[in-house]
N, C-alpha and C positions, 0 to 999 in steps of 0.2 A: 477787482473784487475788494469788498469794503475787508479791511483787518477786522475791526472789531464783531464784524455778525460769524465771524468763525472761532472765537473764542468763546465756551462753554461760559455761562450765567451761573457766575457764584448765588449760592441760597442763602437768603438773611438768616440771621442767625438769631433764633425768637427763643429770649430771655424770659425766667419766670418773675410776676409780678412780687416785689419785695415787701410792700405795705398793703395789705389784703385792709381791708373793712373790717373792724371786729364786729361780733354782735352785740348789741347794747348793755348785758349781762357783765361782759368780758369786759364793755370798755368801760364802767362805772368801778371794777372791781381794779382797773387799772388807775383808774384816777385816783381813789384811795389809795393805793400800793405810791403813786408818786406821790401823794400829798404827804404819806409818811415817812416815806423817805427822802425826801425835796423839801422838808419843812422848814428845816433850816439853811436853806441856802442861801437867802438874801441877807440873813442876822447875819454871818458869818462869813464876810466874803473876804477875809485874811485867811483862811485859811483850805480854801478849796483845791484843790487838785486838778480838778481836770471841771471843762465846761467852758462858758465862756470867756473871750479874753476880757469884759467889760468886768467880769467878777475877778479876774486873777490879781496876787498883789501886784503890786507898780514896783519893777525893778530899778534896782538901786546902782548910781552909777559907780563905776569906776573910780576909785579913790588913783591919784596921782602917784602915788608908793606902790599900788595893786599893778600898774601898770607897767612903772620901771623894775617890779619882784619878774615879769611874765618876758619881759625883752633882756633880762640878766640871763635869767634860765636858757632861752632862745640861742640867746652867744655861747652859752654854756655846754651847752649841746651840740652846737655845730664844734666849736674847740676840740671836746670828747670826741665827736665823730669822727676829725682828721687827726688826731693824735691814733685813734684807734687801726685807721684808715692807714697810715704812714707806720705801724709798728705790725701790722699783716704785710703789708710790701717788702719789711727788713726780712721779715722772720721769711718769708718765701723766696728769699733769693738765697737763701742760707739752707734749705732744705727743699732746694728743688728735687722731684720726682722726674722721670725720666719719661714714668707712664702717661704723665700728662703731657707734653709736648716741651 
């Protein structure tokens, strides 16, 4: 006997349509609503926020100092972290608890 014809048929799972057709009324009154609020978007393409990446500004690299400020810090915090690391291991063998094992 075949496995698969004895396993019950999952039911697709039937999504509702996300971009309907507007009525021509709705979609002229949206064109307007973009026009004036989209109107400036190609004058101003320093300054957009969100949309496409063609319009975003052009990021700026890395300066040579930006980079050895970010791998200082990096050391600097692992340092911290075992200095911190090695003064909880002092301090717990000096006030061992009994109840913890």
């Amino acid at each position: 006997m075949n496995v698969v014809h004895g396993l019950k048929r999952i039911p697709r799972i039937k999504f509702p349509q996300r971009h309907l057709k507007p009525s021509e009324g709705a979609k002229q009154v949206e064109n307007e609503a973009d026009t004036f609020f989209f109107s400036n978007l190609n004058t101003t393409p320093k300054t957009t926020i969100g949309g496409k990446a063609s319009l975003q500004p052009k990021r700026t690299p890395v300066s040579n100092e930006e980079m050895e400020a970010i791998l200082v810090l990096g050391r600097l915090h692992l340092i911290i972290e075992m200095v911190w690391t090695s003064s909880l291991l002092r301090h717990s063998e000096y006030t061992h608890d009994s109840r913890f094992g």
